[in-house]
N, CA, C and O of each residue as an XYZ file, in Angstrom:
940
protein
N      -9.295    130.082    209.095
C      -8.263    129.750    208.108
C      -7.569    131.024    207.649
O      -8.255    131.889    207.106
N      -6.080    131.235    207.848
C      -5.429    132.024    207.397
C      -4.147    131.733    206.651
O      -3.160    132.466    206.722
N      -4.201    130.782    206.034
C      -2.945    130.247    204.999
C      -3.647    128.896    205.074
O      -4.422    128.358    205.865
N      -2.695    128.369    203.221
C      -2.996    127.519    202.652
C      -1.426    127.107    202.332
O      -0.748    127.925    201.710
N      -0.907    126.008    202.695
C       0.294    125.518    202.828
C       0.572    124.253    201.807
O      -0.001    123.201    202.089
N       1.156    124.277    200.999
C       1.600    123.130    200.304
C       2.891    122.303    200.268
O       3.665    122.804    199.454
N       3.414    121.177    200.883
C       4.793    120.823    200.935
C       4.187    119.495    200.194
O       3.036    119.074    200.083
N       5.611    118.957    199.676
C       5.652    117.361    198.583
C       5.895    116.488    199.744
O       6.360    116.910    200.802
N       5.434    114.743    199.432
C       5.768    114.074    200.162
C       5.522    112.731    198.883
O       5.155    112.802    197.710
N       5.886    111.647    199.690
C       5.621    110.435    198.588
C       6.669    110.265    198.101
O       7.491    111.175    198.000
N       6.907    108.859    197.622
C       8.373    107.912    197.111
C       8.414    108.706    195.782
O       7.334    108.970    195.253
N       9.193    108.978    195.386
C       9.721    108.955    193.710
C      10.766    108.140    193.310
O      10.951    106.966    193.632
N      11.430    108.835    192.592
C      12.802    108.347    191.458
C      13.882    107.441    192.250
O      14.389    106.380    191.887
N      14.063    108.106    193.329
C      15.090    108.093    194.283
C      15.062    106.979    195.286
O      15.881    106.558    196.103
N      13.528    106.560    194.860
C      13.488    105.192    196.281
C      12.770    104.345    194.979
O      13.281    104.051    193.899
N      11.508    104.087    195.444
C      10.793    102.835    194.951
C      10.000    103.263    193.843
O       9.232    102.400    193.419
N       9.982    104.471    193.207
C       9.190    105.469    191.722
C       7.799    106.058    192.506
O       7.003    105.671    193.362
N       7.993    107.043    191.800
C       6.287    107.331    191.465
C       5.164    107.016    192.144
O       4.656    105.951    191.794
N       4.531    107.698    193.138
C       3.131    107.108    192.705
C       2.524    107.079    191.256
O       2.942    107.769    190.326
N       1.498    106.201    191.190
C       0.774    106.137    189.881
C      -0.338    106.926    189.560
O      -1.044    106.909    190.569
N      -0.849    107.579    188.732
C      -2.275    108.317    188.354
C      -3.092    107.720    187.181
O      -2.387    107.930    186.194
N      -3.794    107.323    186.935
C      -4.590    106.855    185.898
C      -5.661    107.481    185.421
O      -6.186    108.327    186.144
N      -6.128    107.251    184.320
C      -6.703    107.749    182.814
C      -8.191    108.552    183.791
O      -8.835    109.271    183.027
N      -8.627    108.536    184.878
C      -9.944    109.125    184.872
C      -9.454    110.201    186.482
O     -10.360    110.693    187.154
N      -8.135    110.388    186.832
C      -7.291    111.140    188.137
C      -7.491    109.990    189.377
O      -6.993    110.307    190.456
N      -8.027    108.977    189.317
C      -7.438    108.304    190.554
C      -6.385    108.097    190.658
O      -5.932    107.958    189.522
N      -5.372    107.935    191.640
C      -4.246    107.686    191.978
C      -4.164    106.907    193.137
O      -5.106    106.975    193.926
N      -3.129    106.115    193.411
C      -2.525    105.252    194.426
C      -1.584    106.089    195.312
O      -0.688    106.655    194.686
N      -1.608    106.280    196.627
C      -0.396    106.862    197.195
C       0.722    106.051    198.017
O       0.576    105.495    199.105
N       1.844    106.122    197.241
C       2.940    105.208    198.133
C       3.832    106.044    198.834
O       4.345    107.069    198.384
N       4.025    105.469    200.170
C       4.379    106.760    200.870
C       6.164    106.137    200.635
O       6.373    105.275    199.781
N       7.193    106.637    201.397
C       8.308    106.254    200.956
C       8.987    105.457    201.768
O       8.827    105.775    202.946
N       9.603    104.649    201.621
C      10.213    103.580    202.746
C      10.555    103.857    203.499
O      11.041    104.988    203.493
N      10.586    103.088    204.721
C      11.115    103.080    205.842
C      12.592    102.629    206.027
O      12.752    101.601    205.369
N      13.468    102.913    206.518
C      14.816    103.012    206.388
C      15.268    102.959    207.832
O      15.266    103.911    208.612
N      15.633    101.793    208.070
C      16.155    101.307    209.677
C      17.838    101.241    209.724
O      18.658    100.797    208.921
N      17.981    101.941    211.145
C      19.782    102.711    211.230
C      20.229    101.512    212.474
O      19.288    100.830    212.879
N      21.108    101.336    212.862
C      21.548    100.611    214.400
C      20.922    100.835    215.404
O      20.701     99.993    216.274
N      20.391    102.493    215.434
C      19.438    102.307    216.572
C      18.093    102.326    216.580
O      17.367    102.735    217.486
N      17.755    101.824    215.438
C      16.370    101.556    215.092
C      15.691    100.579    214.385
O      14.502    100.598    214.068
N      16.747     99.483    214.092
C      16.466     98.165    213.651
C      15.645     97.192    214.085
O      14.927     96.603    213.276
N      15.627     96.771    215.909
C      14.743     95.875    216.414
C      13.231     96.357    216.517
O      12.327     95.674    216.998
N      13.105     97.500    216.049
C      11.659     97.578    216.020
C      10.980     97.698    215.004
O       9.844     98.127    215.201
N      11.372     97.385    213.565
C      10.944     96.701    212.372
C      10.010     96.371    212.445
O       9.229     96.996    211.727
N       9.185     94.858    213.566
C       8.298     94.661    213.503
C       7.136     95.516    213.451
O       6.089     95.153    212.916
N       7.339     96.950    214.143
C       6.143     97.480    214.422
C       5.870     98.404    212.959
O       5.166     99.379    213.218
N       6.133     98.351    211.972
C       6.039     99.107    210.334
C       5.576     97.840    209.638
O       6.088     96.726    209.746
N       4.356     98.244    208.789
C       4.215     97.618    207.611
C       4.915     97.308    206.524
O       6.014     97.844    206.378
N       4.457     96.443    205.608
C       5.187     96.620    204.453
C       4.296     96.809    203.476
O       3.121     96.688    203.822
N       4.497     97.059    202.406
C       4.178     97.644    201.163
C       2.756     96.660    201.246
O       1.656     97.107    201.574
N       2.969     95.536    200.956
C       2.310     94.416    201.028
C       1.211     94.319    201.733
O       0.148     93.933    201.249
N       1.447     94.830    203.536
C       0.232     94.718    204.456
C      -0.745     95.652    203.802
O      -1.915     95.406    204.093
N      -0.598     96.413    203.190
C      -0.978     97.842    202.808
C      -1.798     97.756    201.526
O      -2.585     98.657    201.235
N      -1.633     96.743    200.799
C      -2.004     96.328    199.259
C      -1.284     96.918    198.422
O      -1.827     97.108    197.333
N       0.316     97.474    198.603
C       0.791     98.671    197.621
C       1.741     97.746    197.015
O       2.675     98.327    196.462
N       1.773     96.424    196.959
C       3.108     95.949    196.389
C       2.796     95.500    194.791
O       3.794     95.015    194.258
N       1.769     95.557    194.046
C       2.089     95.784    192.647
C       2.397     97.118    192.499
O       2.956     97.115    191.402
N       2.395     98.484    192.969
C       2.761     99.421    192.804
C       4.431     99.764    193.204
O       5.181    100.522    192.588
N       4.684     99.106    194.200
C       6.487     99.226    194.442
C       6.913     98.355    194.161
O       6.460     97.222    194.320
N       8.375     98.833    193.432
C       9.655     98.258    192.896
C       9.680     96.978    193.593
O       9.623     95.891    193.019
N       9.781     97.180    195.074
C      10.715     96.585    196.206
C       9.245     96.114    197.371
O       8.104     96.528    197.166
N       9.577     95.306    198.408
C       8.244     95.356    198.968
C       8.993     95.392    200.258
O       9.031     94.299    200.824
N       9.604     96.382    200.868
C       9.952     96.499    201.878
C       9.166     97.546    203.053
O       8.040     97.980    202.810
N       9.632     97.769    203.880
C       8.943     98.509    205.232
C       8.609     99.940    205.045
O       9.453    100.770    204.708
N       7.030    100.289    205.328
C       6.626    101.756    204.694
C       6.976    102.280    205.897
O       7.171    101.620    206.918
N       7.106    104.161    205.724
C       7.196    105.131    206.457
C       6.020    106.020    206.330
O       6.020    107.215    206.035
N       5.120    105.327    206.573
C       3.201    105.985    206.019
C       3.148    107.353    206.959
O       2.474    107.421    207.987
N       4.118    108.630    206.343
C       4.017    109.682    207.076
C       3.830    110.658    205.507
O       4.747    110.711    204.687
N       2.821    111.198    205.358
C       1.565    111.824    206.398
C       0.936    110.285    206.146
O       1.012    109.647    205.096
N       0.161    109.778    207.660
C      -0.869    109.358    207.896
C      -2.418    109.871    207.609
O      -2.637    110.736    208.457
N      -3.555    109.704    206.787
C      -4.010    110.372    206.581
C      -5.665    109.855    206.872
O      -6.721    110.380    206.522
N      -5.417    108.701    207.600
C      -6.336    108.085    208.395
C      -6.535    108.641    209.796
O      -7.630    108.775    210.344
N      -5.114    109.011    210.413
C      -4.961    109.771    211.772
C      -4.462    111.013    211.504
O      -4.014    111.469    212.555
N      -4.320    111.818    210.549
C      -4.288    113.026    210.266
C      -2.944    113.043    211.089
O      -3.159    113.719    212.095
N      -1.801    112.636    211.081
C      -0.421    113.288    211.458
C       0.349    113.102    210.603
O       0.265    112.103    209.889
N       1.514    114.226    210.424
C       2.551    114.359    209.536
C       4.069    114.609    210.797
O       4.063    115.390    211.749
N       4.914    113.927    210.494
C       6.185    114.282    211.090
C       7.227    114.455    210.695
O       7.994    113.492    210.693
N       7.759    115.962    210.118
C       8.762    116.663    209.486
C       9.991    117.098    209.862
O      10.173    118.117    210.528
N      10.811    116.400    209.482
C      12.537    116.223    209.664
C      12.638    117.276    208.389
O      12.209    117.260    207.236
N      13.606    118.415    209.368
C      14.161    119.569    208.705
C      14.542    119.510    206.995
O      14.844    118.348    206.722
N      14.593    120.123    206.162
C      15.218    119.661    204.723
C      14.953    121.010    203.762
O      14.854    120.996    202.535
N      14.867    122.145    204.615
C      15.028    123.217    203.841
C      14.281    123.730    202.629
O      13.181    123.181    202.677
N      14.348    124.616    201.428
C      13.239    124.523    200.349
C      11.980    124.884    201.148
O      10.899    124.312    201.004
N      12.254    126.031    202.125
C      11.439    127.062    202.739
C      10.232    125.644    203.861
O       9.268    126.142    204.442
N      10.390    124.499    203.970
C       9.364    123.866    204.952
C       9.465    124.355    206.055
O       8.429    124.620    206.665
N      10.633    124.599    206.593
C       9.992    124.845    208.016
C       9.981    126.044    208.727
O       9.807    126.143    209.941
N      10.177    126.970    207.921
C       9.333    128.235    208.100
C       7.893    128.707    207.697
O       7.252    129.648    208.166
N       7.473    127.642    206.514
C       5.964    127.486    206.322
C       5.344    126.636    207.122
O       4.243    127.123    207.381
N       5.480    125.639    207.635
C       5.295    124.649    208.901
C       5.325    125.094    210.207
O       4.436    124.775    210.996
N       6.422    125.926    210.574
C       5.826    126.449    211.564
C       4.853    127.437    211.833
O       4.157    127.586    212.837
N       4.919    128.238    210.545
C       3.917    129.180    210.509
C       2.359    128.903    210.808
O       1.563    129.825    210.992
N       1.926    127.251    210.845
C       0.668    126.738    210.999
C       0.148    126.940    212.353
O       0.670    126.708    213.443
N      -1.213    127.513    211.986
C      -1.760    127.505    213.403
C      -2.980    126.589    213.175
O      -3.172    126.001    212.110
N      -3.942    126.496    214.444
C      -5.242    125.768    214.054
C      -6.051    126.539    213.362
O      -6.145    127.766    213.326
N      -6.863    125.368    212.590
C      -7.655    125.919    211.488
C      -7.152    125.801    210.002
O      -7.836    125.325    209.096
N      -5.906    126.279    209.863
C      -5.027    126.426    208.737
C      -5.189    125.467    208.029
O      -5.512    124.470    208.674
N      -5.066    125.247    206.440
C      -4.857    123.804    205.831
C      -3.497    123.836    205.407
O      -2.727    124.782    205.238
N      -3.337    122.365    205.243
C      -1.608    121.815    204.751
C      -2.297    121.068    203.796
O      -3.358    120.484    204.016
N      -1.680    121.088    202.710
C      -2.244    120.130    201.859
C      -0.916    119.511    201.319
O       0.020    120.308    201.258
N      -0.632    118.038    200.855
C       0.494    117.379    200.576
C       0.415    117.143    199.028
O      -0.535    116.481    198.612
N       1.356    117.643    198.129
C       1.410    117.286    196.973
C       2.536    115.951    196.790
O       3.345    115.688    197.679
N       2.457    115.253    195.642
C       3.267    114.701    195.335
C       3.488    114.386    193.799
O       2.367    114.168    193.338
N       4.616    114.245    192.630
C       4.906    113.849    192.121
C       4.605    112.288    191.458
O       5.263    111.300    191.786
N       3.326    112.260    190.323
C       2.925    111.207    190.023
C       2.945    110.656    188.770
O       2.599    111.434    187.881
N       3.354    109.150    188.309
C       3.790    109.157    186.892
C       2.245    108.373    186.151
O       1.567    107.846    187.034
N       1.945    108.306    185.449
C       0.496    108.401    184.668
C       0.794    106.753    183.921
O       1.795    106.419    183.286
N      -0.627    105.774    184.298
C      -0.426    104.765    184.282
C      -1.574    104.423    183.497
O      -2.568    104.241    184.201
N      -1.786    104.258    182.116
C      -3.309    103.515    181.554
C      -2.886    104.186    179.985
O      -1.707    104.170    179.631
N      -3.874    104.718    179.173
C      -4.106    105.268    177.494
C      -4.182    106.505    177.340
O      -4.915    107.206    178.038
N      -3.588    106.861    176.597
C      -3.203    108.394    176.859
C      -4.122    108.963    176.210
O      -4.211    110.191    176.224
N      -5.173    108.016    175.363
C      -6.231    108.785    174.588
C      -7.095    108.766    175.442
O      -7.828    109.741    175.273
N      -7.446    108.079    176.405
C      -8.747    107.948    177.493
C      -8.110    108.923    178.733
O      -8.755    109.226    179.737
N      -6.799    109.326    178.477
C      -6.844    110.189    179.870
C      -7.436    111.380    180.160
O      -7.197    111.945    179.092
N      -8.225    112.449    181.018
C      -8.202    113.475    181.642
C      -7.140    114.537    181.148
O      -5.929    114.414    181.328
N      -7.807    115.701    180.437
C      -6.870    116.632    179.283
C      -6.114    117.383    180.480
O      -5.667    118.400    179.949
N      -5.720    117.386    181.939
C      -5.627    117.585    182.776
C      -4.182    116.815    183.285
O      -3.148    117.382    183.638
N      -4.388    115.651    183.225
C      -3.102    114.846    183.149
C      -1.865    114.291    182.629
O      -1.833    113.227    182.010
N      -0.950    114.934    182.851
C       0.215    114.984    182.272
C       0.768    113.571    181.549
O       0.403    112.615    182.233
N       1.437    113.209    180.527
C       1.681    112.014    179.914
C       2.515    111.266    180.432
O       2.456    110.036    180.420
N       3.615    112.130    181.080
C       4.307    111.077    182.176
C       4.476    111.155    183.091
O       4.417    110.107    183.733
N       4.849    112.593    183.923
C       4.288    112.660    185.642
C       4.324    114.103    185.446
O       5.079    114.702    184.682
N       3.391    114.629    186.248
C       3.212    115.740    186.820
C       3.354    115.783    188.773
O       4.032    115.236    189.643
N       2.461    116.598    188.696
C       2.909    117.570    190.275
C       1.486    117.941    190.707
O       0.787    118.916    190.430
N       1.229    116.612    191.647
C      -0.608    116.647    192.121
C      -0.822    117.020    193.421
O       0.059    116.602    194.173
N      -2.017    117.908    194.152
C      -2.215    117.407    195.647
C      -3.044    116.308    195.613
O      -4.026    116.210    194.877
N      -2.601    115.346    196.527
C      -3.178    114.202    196.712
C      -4.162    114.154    198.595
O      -4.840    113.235    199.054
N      -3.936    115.071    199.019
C      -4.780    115.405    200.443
C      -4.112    116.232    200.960
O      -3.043    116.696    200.564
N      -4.960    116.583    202.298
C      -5.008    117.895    203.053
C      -5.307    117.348    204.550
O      -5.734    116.229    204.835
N      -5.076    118.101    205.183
C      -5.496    118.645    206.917
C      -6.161    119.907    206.891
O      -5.940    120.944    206.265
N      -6.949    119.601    207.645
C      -7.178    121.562    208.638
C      -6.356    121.184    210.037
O      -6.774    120.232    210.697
N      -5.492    121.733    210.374
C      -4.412    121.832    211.311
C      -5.310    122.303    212.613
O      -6.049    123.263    212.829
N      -4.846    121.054    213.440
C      -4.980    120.957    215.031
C      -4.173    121.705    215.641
O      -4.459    122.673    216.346
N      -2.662    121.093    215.282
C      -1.824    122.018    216.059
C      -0.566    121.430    215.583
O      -0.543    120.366    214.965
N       0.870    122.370    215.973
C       1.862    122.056    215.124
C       2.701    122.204    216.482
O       2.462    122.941    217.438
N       3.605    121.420    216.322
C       4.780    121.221    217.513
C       6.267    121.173    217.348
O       6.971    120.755    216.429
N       6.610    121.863    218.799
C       8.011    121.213    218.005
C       8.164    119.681    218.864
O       7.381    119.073    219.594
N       9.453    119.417    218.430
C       9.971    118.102    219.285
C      10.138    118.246    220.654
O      10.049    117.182    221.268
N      10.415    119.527    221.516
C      10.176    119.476    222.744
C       8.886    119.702    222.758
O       8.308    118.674    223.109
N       8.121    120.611    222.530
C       6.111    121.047    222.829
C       5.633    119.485    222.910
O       5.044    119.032    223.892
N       5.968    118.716    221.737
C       5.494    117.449    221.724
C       5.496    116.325    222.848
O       4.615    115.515    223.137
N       6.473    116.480    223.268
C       7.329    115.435    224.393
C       6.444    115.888    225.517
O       6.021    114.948    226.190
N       6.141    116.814    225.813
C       5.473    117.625    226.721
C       3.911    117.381    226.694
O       3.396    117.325    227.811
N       3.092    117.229    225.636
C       1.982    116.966    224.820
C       1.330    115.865    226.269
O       2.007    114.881    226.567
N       0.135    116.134    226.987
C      -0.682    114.961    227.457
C      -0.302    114.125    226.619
O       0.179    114.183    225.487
N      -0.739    112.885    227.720
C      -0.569    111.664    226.603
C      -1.558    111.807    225.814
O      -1.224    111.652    224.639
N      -3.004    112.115    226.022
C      -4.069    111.915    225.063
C      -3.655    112.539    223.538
O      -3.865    112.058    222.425
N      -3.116    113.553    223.854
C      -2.695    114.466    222.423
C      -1.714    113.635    221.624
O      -2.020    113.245    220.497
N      -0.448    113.329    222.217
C       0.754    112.459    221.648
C      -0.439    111.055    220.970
O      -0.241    110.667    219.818
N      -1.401    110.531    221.664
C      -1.721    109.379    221.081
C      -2.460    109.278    219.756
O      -2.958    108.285    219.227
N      -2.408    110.683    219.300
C      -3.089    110.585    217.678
C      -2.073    110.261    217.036
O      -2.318    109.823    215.912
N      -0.601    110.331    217.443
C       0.557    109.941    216.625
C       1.088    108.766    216.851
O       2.302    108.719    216.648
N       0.393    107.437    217.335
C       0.279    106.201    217.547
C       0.566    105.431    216.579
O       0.915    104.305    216.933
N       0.542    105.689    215.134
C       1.077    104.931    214.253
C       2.015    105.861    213.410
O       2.506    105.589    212.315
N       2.124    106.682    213.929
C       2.954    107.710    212.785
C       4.555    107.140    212.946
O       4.832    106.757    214.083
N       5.496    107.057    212.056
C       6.524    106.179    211.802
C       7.547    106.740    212.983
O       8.267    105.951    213.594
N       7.554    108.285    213.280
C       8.248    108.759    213.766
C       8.304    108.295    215.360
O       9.220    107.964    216.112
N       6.711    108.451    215.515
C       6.635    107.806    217.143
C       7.018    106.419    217.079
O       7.760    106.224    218.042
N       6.878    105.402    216.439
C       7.156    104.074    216.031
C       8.441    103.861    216.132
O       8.780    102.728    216.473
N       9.781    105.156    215.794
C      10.991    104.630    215.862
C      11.294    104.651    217.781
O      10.545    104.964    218.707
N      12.504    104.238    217.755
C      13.044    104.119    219.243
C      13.538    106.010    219.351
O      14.500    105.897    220.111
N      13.482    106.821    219.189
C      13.450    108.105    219.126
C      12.933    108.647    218.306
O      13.192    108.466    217.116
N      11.766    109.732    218.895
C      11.264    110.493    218.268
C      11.387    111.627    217.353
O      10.949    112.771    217.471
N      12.283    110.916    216.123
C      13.322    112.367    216.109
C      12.619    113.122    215.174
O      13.387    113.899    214.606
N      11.192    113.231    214.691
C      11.057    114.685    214.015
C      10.900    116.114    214.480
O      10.580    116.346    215.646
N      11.055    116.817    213.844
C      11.283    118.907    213.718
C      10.321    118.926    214.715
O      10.162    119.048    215.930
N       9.523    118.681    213.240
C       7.890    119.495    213.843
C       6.934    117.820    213.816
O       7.122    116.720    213.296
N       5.947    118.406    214.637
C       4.956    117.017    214.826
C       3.573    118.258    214.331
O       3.540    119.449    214.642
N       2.606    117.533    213.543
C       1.914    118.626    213.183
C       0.405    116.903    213.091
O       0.322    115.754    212.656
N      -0.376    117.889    213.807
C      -1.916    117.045    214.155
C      -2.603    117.622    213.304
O      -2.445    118.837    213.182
N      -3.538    116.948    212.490
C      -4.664    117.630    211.667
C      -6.093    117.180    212.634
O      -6.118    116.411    213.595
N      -7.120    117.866    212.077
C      -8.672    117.444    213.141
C      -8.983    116.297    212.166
O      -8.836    116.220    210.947
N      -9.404    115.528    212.971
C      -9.544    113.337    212.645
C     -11.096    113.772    211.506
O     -11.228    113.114    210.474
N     -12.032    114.775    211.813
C     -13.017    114.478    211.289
C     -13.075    115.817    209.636
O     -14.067    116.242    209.044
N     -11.720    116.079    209.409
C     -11.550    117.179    208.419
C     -10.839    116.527    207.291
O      -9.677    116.193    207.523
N     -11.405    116.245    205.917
C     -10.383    116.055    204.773
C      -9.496    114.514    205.018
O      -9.987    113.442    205.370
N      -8.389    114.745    204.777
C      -7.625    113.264    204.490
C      -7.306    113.005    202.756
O      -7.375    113.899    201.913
N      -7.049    111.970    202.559
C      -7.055    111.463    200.947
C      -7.897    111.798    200.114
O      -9.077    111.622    200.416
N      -7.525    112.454    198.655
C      -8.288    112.719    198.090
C      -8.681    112.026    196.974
O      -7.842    111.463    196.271
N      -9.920    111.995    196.709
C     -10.795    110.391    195.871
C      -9.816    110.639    194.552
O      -9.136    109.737    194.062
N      -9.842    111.654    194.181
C      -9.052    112.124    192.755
C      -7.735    113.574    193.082
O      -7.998    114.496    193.854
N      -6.459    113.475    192.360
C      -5.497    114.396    192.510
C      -6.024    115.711    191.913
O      -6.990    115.603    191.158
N      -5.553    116.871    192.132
C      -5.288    118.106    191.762
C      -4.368    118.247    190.864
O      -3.704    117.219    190.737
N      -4.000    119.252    190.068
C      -2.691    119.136    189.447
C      -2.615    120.721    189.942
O      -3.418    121.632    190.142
N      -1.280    120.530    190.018
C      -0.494    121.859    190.053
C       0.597    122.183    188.714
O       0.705    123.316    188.244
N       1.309    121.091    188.238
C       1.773    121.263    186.996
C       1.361    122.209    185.918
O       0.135    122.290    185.848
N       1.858    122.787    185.246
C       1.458    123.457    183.882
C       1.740    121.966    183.017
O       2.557    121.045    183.015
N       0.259    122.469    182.158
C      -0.126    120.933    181.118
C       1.104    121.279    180.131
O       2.070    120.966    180.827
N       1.478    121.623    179.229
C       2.836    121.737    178.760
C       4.329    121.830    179.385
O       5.331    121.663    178.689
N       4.354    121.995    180.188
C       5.845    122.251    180.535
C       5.570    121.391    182.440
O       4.955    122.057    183.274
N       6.011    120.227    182.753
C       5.722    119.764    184.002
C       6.688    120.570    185.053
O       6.357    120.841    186.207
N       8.037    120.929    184.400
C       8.593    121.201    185.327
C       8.533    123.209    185.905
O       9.332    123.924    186.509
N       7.144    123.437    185.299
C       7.125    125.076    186.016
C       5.226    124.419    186.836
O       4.536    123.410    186.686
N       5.127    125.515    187.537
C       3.510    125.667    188.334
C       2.328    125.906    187.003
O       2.642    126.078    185.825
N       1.229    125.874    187.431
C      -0.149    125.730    186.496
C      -0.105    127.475    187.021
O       0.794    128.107    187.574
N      -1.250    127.817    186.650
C      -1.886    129.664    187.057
C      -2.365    129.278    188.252
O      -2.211    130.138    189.120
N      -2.832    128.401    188.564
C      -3.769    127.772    189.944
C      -2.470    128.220    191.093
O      -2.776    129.110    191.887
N      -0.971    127.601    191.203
C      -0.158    127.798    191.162
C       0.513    129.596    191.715
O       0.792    130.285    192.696
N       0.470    129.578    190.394
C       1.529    131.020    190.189
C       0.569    132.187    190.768
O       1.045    133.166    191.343
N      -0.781    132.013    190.578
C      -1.532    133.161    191.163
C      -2.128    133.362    192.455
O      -2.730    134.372    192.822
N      -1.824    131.896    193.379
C      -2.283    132.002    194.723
C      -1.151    131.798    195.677
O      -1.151    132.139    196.860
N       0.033    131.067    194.882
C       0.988    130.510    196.324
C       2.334    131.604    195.980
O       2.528    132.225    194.935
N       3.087    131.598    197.118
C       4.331    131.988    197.077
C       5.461    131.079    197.894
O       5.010    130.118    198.517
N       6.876    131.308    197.935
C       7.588    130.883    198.649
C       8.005    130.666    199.882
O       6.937    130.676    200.494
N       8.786    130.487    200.616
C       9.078    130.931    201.752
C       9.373    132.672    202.308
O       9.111    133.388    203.275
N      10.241    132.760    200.689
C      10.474    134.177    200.898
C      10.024    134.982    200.347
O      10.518    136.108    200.294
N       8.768    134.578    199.676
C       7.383    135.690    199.472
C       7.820    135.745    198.024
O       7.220    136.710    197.549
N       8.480    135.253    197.201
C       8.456    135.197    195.806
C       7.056    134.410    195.046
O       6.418    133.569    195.680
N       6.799    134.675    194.075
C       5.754    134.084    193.456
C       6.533    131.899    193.157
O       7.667    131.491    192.906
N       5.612    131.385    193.304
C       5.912    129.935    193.327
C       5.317    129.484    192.142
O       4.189    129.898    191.874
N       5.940    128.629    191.315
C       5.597    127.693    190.132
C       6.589    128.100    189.244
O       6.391    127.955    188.037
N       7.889    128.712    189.757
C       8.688    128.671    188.613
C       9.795    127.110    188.253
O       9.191    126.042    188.153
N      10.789    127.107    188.144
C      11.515    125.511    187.533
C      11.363    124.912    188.457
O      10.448    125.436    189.092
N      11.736    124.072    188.944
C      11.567    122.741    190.185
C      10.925    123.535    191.047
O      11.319    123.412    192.206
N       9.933    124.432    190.842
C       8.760    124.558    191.913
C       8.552    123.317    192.779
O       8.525    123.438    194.003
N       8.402    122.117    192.183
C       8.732    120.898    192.897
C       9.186    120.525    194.187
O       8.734    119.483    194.662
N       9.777    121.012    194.657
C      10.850    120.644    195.429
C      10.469    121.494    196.794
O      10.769    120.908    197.834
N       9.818    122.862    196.948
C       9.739    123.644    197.396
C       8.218    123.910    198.311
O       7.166    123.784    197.685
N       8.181    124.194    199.458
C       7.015    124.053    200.672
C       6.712    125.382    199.486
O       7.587    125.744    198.700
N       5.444    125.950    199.531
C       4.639    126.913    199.153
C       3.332    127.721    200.119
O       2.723    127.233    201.072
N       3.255    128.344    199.841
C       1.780    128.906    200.943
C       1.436    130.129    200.474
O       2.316    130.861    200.022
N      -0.226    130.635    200.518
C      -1.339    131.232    200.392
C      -1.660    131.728    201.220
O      -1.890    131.270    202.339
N      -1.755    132.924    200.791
C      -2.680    133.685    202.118
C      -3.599    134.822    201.527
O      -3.573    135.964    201.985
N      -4.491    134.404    200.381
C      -5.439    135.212    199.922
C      -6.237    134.530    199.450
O      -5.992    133.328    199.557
N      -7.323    134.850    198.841
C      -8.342    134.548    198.374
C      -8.978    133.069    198.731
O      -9.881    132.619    198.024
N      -8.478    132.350    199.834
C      -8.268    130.962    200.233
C     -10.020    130.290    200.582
O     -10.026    129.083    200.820
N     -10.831    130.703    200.600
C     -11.928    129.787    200.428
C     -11.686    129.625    198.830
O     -11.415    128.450    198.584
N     -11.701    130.523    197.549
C     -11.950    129.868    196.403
C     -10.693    128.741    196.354
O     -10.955    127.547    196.202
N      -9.277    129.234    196.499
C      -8.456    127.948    196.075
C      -8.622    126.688    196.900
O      -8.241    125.641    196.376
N      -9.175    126.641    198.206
C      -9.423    125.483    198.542
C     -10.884    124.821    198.063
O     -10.944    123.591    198.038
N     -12.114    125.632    197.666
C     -12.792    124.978    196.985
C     -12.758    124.373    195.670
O     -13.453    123.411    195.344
N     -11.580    125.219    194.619
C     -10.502    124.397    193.655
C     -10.707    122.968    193.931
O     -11.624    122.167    193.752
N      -9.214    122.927    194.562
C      -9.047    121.751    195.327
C      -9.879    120.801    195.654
O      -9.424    119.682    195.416
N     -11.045    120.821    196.162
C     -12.305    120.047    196.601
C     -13.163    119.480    195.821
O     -13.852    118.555    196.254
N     -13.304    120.009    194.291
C     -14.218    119.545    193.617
C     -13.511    119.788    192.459
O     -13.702    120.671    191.623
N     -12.413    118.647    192.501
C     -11.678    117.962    191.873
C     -12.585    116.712    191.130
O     -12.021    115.876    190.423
């Protein structure tokens, strides 16, 4: 292990809200819809919906998920979007962890909650990989079939073109979902980083990370990384 990688994923504001977090850090993860174009409409059938999934008291809407990261088959498939990802993404080699944060709004009594959890959403990791291997869209195409077939349900292989960046495999028997979130938020102010944060990760461009919409932004570590991932773990 030589970096510790953090990028956001998961529905918010903008699609179907929030995942949810509740009063003792469990959380629900809703990944973000699936969104079918002209040339990717007749294969609908092969995506869940909110529903197959048990997530539809949690979404707005109960339409077709895009369950990327998969975290049963450890694959993630990342369409370019700047905010330093895919220069921290590619930077992954094997071994490495990625861990996925997301943006979660706090659902139960605010007197029974975890002094840890923000009152209306904070900024959690919700799981991790130790990285198999990271691809691009040609390496991938190229990939034995045996390798391509860990990405068998991943939304991206599912469409009629494979169109993500990077295709990135985690090892099947390492991590996945985590029983309870992390916070990365500072408990007063949601929209800067915690010290957890500001004292281990940086940017793309090597600036210190957790300042205003830290949010928004891939992050990565490359020191002291057994303690911050044991952080993380015994959550």
């Amino acid at each position: 292990m030589e970096k510790i990688a953090l990028v956001n994923v998961g529905s918010n504001e903008d699609n179907i809200g929030r995942s949810p977090i509740f009063e003792d850090g469990t959380f629900v993860y809703l990944p973000i819809p699936e969104i079918f174009d002209e040339e990717n409409y007749d294969v609908s059938f092969r995506f869940p919906k909110y529903s197959d999934l048990g997530l539809e008291e949690f979404s707005e809407v109960d339409g077709y998920v895009h369950y990327d990261p998969n975290f049963e088959d450890k694959t993630y498939g990342h369409v370019n979007r700047g905010f330093g990802y895919e220069t921290i993404l590619s930077s992954l080699t094997e071994g490495d962890i990625l861990c996925f944060y997301a943006t979660l709004s706090f659902k139960g009594h605010s007197e029974k909650k975890l002094d840890w959890i923000h009152p209306k959403w904070g900024t959690y990791i919700i799981g991790l990989f130790e990285i198999k291997g990271v691809y691009t869209k040609e390496e991938f195409i190229n990939l034995p079939y045996e390798e391509r077939f860990q990405f068998i349900f991943n939304p991206h292989f599912l469409r009629k073109e494979h169109g993500a960046n990077l295709w990135i495999a985690g090892k099947k028997d390492k991590f996945g979902l985590l029983d309870k979130a992390f916070p990365l938020h500072n408990s007063e102010n949601n929209q800067i980083g915690n010290d957890f944060v500001k004292n281990n990760f940086k940017t793309s461009g090597g600036k210190q990370a957790g300042n205003k919409n830290y949010y928004r932004h891939a992050m990565i570590c490359h020191d002291n990384l057994d303690k911050a991932l044991d952080q993380i773990l015994e959550t």
